[in-house]
C-alpha positions in Angstrom: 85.7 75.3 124.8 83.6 78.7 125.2 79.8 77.9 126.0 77.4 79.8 124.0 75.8 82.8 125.5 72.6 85.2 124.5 71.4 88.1 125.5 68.2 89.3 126.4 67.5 92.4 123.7 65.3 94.6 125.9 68.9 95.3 127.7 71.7 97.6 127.0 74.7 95.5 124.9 77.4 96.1 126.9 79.5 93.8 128.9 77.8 90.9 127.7 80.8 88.5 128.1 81.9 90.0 131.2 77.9 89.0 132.0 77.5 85.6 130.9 81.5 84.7 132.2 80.2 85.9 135.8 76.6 83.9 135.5 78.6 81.0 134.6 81.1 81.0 137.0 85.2 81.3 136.8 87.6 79.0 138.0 91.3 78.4 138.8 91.5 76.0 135.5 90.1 78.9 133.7 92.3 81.3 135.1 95.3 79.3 134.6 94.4 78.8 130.9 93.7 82.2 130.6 97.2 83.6 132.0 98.8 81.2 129.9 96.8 82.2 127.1 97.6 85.9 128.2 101.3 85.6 128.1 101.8 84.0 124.9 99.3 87.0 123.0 101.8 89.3 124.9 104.8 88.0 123.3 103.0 88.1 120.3 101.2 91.9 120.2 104.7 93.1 122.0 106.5 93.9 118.4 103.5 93.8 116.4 102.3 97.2 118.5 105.1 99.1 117.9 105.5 97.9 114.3 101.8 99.4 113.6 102.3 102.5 115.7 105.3 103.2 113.8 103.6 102.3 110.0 100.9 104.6 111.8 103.3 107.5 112.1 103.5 107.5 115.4 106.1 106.3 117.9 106.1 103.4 118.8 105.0 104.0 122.7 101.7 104.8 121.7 101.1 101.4 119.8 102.0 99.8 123.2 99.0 102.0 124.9 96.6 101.3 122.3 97.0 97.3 123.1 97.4 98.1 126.6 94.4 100.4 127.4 92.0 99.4 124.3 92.3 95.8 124.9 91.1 95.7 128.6 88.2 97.8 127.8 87.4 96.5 124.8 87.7 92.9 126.6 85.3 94.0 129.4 83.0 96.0 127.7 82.8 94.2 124.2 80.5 91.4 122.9 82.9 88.2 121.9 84.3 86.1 124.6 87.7 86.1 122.2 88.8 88.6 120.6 91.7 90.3 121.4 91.4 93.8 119.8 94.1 96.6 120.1 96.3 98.7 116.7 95.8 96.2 113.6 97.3 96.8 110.1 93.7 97.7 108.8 94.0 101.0 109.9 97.1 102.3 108.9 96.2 103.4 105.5 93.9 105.9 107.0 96.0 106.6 110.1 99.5 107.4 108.2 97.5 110.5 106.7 96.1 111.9 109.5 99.6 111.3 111.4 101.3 113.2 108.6 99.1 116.2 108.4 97.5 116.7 112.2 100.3 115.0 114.1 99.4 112.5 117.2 97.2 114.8 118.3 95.1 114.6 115.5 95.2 110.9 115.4 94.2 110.5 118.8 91.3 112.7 118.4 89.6 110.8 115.5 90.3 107.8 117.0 88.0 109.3 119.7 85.8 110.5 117.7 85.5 107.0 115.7 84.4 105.7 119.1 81.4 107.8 119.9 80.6 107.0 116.0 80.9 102.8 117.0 78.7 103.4 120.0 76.0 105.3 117.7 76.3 102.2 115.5 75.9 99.8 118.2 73.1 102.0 120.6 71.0 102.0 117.0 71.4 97.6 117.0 73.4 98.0 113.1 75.8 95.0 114.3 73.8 93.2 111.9 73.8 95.2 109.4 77.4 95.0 108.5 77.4 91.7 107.3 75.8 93.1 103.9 79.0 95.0 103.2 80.0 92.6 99.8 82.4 89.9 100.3 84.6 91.6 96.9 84.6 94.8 98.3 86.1 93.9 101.5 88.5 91.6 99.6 89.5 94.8 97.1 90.9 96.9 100.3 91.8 94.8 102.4 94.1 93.5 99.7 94.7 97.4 98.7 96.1 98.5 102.4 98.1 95.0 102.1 100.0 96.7 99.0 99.8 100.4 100.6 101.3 99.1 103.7 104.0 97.5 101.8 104.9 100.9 100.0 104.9 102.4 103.1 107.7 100.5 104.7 110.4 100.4 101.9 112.1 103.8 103.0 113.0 101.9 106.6 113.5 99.1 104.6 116.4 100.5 102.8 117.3 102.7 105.2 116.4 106.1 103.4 114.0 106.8 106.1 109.9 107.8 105.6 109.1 108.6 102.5 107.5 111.6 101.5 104.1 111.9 99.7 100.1 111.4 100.2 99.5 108.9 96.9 101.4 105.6 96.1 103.2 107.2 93.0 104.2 109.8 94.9 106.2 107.6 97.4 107.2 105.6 94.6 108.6 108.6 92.8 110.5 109.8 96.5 111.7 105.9 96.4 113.1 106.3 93.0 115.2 109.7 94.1 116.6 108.4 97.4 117.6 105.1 95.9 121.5 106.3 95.8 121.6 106.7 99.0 120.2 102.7 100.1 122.7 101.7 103.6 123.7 98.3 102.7 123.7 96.9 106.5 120.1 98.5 107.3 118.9 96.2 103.6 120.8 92.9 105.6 118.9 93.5 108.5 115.6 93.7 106.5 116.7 90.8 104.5 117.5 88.3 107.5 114.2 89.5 109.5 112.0 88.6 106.6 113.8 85.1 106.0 113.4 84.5 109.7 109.8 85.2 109.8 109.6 83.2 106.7 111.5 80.1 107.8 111.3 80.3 112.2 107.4 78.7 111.7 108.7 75.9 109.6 110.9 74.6 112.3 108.0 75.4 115.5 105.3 77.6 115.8 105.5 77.4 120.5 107.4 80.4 119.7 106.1 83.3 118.0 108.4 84.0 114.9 108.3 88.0 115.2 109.6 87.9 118.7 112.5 85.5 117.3 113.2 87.2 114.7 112.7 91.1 115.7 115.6 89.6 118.2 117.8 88.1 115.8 117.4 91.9 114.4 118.2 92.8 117.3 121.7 91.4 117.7 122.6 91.9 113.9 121.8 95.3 114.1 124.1 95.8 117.7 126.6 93.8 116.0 127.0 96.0 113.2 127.7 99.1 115.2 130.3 97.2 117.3 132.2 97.1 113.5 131.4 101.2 113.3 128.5 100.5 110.9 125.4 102.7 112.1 122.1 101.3 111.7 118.5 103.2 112.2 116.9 101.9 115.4 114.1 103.0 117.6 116.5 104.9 120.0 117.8 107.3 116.8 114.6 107.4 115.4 112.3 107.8 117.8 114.8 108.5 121.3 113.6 105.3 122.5 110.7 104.1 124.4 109.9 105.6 127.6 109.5 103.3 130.5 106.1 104.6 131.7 102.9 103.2 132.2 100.1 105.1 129.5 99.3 108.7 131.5 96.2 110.3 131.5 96.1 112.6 129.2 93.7 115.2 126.5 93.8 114.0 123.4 93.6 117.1 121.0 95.8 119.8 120.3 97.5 121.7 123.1 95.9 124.9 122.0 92.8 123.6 122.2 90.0 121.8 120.6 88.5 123.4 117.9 85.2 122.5 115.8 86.9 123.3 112.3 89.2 120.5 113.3 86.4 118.2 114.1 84.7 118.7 110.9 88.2 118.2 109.2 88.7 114.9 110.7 85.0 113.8 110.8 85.3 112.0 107.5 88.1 109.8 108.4 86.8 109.3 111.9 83.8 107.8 110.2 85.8 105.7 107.6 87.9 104.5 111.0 84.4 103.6 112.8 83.4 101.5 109.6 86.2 99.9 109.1 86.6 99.3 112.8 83.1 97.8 112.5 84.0 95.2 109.9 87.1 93.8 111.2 85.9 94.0 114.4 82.8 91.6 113.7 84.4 89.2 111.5 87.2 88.9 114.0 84.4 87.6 116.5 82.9 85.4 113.7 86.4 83.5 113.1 86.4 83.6 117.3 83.1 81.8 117.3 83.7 79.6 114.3 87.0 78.5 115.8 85.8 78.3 120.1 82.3 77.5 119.6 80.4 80.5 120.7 78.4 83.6 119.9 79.0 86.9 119.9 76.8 90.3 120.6 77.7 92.0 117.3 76.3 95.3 119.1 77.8 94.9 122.3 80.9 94.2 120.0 80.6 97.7 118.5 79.5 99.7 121.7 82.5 98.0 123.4 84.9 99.2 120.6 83.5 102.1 120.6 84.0 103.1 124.3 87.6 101.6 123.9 88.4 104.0 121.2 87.1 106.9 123.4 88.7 105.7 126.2 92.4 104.5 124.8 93.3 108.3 123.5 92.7 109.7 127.1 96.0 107.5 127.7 97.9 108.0 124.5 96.4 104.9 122.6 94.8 105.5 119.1 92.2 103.4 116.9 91.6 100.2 117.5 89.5 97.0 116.2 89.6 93.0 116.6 92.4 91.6 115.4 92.7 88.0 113.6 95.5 86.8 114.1 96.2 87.8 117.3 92.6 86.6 118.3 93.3 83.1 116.8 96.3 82.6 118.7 94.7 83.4 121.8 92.1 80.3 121.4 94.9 78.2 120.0 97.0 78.9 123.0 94.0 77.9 125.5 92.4 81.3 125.9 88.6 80.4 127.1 87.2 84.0 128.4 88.1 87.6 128.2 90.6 87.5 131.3 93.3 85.8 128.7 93.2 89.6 126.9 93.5 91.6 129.9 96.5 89.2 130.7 97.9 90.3 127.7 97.6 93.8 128.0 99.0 93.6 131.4 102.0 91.7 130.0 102.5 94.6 127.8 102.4 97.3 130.3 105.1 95.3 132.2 107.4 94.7 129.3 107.2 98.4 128.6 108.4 99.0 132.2 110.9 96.5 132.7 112.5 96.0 129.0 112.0 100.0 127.5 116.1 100.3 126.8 116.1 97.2 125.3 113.4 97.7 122.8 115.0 100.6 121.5 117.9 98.7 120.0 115.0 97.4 117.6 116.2 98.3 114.5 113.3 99.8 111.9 114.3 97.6 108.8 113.8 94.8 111.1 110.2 96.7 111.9 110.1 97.6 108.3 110.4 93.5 107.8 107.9 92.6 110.1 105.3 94.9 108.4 106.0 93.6 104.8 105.1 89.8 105.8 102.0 91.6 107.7 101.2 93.0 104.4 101.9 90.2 102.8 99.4 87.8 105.1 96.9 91.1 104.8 96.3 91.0 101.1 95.7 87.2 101.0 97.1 87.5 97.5 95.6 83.9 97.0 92.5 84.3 97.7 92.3 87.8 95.6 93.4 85.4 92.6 91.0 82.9 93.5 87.9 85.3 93.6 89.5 87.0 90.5 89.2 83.3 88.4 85.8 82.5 89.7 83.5 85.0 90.8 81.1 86.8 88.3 82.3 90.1 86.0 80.4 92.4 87.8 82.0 91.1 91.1 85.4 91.0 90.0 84.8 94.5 88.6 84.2 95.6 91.8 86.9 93.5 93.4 89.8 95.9 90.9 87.4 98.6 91.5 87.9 98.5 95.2 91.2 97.6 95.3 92.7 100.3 92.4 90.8 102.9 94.3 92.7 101.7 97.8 95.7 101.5 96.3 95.8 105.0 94.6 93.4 107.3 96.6 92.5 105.6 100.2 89.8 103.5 101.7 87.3 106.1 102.0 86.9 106.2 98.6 87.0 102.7 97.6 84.5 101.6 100.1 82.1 104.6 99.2 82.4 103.4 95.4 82.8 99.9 96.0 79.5 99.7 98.0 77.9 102.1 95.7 78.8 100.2 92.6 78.0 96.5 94.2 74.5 97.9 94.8 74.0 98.6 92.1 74.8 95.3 90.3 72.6 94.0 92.9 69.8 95.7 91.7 70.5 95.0 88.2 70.1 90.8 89.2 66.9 91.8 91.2 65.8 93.0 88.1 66.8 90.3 86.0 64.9 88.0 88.3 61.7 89.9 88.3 59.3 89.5 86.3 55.5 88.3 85.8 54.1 85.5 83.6 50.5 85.9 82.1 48.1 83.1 82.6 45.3 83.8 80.4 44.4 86.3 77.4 45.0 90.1 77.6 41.8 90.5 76.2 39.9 88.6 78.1 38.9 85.2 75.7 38.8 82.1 77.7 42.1 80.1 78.1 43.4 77.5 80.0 40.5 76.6 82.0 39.8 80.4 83.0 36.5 81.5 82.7 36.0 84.4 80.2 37.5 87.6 80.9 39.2 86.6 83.7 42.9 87.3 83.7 45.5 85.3 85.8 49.3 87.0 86.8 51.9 85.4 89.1 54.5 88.0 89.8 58.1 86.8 90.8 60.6 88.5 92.8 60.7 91.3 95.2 58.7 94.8 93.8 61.5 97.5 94.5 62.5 100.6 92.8 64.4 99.2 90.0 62.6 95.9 89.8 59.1 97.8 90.4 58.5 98.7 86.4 59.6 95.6 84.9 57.7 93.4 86.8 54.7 95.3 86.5 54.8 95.9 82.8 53.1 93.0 82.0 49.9 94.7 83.5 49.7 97.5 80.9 48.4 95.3 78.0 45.5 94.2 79.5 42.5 95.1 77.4 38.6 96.1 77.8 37.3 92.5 77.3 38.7 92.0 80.6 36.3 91.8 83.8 38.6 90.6 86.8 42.9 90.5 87.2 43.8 87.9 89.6 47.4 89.2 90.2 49.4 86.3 92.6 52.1 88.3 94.7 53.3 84.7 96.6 56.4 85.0 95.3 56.9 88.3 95.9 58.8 89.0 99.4 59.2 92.2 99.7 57.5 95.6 98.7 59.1 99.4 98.9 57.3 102.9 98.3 58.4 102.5 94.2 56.4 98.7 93.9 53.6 100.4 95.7 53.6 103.2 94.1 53.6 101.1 90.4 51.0 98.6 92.0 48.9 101.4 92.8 49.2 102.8 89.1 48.4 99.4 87.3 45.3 99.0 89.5 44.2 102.4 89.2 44.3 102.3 85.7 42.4 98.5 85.6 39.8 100.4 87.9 39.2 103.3 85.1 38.5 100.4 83.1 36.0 98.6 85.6 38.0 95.9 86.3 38.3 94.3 89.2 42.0 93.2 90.6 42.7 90.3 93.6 45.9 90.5 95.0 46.1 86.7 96.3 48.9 85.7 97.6 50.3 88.1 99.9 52.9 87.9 101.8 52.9 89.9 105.6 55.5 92.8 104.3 53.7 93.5 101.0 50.7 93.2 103.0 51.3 96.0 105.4 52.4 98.1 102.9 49.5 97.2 101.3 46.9 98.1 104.0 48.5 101.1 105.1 48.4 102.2 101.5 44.8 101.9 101.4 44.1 98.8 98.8 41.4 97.2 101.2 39.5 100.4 101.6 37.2 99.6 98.0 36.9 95.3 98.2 34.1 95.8 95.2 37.7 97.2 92.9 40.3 95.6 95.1 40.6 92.5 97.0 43.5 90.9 99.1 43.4 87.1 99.4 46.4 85.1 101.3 44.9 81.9 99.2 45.8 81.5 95.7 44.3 78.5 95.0 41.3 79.0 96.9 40.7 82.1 94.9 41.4 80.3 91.4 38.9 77.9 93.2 36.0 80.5 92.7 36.6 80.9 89.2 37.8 77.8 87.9 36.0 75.4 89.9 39.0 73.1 90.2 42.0 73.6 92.0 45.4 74.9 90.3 48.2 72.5 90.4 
């Protein structure tokens, strides 16, 4: 169990678990946890690399780097004692493009450029911040890439090869035209690796399921060609997987780096960064909820992002924290980051000693793997769930979010999605804003006021939406009217547009000699207040913290 940890905030975030693990102290129990831990995630992340790099458009080499390289860094530098980052399924909707249309080249370079865009986010403390991202739109394309993803993999799975095509119909429409040409024993090999990874975990989850069946693939696939039945492997797709360790190496074009390049990947860099960001952070949020601890959320992002700059120097492209992987770690006894440098280390030997043999993979049985990734990805139960019980306006932005993802790409569906939940947002502010007159507009004496004194209590925060509504009570009050006691205690929050409206109503109630107290104010509105200039004229204007006190002076009891 992982003992909490904190950092002191005048100090750069970076390395914080490293940090804390030293001031703690390691032993050999930790170690031989760890290395257990280490080889287990290894077994684990060994066919789920490849599988990504390859849904990536890559080859499959460079899925191994990315775990290898990525998650060391990531491990040392980062800000959750758990996570075990390195290529997740996340980012292949926005990686396959890039693949596609720049080559590796291109992919390696926005990965790098997502990195120095992670460290911005963390150097500028906006781990926080990414919590506000709405729970339906992270659900709408996370479940989108689930069903992209899924698309993606049917040409391998039918043995027609990659299909051809930017949008979802388009594939489709490539599906529908290479159909006739489907190799029965490449379908069999998808078939029996799906039912494998479907039933192997029913009968024990010590082994990892992938690795059994990617193996049973494996041998069906060999077995095959024995009979003079060819079958698509890693070897005829890709040549094979070289049995180096990742090389140093630039990670642009060969002719150069250019900025019109830059600027043309810049956009997906940043969507890479953001959504790097979010699975990142949650992945050390189900890490502490499951171990116990706490993580740096910026030293999380400023560790990500220098293993994103670092892994394409050596072949590796973007990566983030991933779930699964992480929760089998702490399942499997992983208690500090020396449990993911294990694992990467695993990898690079398994690359070195077992490169001939991974090449007899077959890529239906890769193709198989992916689909139950998919599968697990778009937590179809849980999008039906929030679908029967959430609100209209959030399961409008759920189908929103998740039509967008499937049929343009995550860039846009997160730039709507966010767009569109903030703005329901403001619509409920506004609902729940409001203020309630206590007294005559016209000054008469009622309920215990003394005449021409008026009494408001204004609810909710005063932002630009939220501002006018609130504040239109304040326009009907009339010239019988000496003082406006206006109570701003349930007011929490104030931004240029409430001030701005504030400042009108009491300009207005000043044209008419009356006097306004503010009573009730919180410390943000009250800043805002003061640095607006309200206390400059306390014979028109005065703030009170006391609300009853104040009634006090008029009513001679106090208010209940």
């Amino acid at each position: 169990m992982s003992r909490r940890f904190v950092t002191d905030g005048s100090r750069l975030r970076v390395a914080t678990t490293l940090r804390a693990m030293l001031v703690r102290g390691y032993s050999a129990d930790d170690l031989r946890a760890d290395a257990s831990a280490g080889v287990v995630l290894g077994i684990v992340a060994l066919p789920l690399s490849m599988a990504l790099a390859i849904a990536a458009g890559a080859p499959p080499e460079y899925g191994l780097f990315t775990a290898i390289v990525a998650g060391i860094v990531i491990a040392v530098f980062g800000g959750s004692m758990h996570s075990v980052s390195g290529p997740t399924a996340a980012f292949v909707v926005l990686l396959a493009p890039v693949t596609a249309r720049y080559g590796v080249e291109g992919l390696l370079l926005a990965s790098l450029m997502a990195g120095l865009i992670l460290i911005g986010m963390g150097l500028l403390r906006l781990g926080g911040l990414i919590q506000f991202v709405p729970h339906p739109v992270t659900t709408g394309f996370t479940a989108g890439i689930g069903v992209v993803i899924a698309v993606l993999q049917l040409g391998d799975f039918l043995g027609v090869g990659r299909l051809d095509g930017d949008r979802i119909w388009e594939r489709l429409a490539d599906l529908g035209h290479r159909l006739p040409d489907a190799r029965w024993q490449d379908i069999t090999i998808g078939v029996v690796t799906l039912a494998v990874l479907l039933w192997f975990p029913k009968v024990s989850r010590r082994v990892p399921a992938p690795l059994v069946a990617l193996v049973a693939a494996t041998l069906l696939g060999v077995g095959l060609k024995v009979f003079g039945y060819d079958v698509v492997t890693i070897n005829s797709q890709f040549g094979g997987i070289p049995a180096v360790p990742p090389l140093p190496r630039f990670p642009w074009p060969s002719d150069g780096l250019s900025w019109g390049l830059v600027g043309e990947l810049a956009p997906t860099a940043a969507a890479i960064a953001m959504l790097g960001a979010i699975e990142s952070l949650l992945c050390a949020v189900v890490a502490d909820g499951m171990a116990g601890g706490r993580h740096d959320p910026d030293a999380e992002l400023i560790g990500l992002g220098i293993g994103n700059i670092v892994a394409p120097f050596f072949g590796g492209f973007a990566a983030t924290g991933a779930i699964a992987r992480t929760a089998t770690g702490i399942r499997a006894g992983g208690r500090t980051p020396v449990a993911v440098v294990i694992h990467s280390l695993f990898l690079l030997v398994a690359m070195l000693l077992l490169a001939p043999l991974l090449g007899l993979i077959p890529m239906a049985g890769m193709a198989g793997l992916l689909l139950v990734v998919a599968w697990n990805m778009s937590e179809a139960d849980h999008f039906v769930h929030i679908m029967r019980i959430a609100p209209r306006s959030d399961v409008a932005v759920l189908v929103v979010c998740f039509g967008l993802t499937v049929a343009f790409d995550m860039v846009v569906a997160v730039t709507v999605g966010v767009l569109l939940a903030a703005l329901l947002f403001m619509r409920r502010m506004v609902e729940i804003s409001g203020a309630q007159l206590v007294g005559d507009p016209h000054g008469r004496a009622v309920e215990g006021l003394p005449l021409g004194v008026v009494f408001y209590d204004i609810a909710g925060p005063l932002f630009f939406g939220a501002a006018e509504k609130a504040l239109e009570a304040l326009a009907i009050v009339g010239s019988g009217v000496s003082t406006v006691i206006i109570d701003l205690e349930d007011v929490p929050a104030m931004d240029a547009t409430g001030l701005v409206a504030l400042q009108s109503a009491v300009s207005r109630m000043s044209g008419l000699d009356i006097k306004v107290i503010l009573t009730g104010v919180r410390p943000q509105p009250r800043r805002a207040l003061t640095k607006a200039g309200f206390d400059k004229d306390p014979t028109k204007i005065e703030i009170s913290d006391d609300t009853q006190s104040t009634l006090e002076r008029f009513m001679g009891t106090s208010r209940d």
